[in-house]
ZAMARFI-227136 format. One record per residue: x, y, z of N, C-alpha, C in turn; residue in three letters. Coordinates in steps of 0.2 Angstrom, whole numbers, plus 5000, padded with zeros to 4 digits. Each point is the difference from the previous one (the first is absolute). Last residue first. Layout:
! residues N
XYZXYZXYZALA/...
***
This chain:
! residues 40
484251575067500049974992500650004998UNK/499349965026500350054995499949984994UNK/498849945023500349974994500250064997UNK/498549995018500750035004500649984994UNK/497549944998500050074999500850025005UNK/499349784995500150034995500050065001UNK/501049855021499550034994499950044996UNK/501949795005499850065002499250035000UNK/501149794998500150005003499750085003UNK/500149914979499549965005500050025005UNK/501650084984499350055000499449965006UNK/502449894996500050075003499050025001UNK/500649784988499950015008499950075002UNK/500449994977499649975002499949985006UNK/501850094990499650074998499349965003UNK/501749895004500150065005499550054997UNK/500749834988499449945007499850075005UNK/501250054978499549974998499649985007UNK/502150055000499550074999499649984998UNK/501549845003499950035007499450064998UNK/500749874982499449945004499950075008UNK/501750084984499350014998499649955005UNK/502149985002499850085002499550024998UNK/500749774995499950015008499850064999UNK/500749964980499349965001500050035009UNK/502150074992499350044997499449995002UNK/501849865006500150055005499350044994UNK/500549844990499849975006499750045006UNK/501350074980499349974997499749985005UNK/502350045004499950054998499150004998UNK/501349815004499750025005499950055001UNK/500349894979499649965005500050045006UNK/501750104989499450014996499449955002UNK/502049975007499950065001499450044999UNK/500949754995499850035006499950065002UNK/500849974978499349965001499650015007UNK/502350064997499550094997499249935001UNK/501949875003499950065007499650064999UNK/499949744989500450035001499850075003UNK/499949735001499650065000500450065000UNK/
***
């Protein structure tokens, strides 16, 4: 395996994670609050 291959799998991996984060965090957060203390 060579070393930009590895780089690039976890260059792609780190993205996939940074989206799954903003994506659960755009989704729990607001449950938590109420809509009228929400910001657009």
């Amino acid at each position: 395996m060579d070393l930009s291959v590895v780089a690039s799998v976890l260059g792609v991996g780190w993205i996939v994670v940074e989206y799954a984060v903003k994506i659960i965090a755009v989704g729990v957060v607001p449950e938590d609050r109420r809509p009228s203390s929400s910001s657009a």
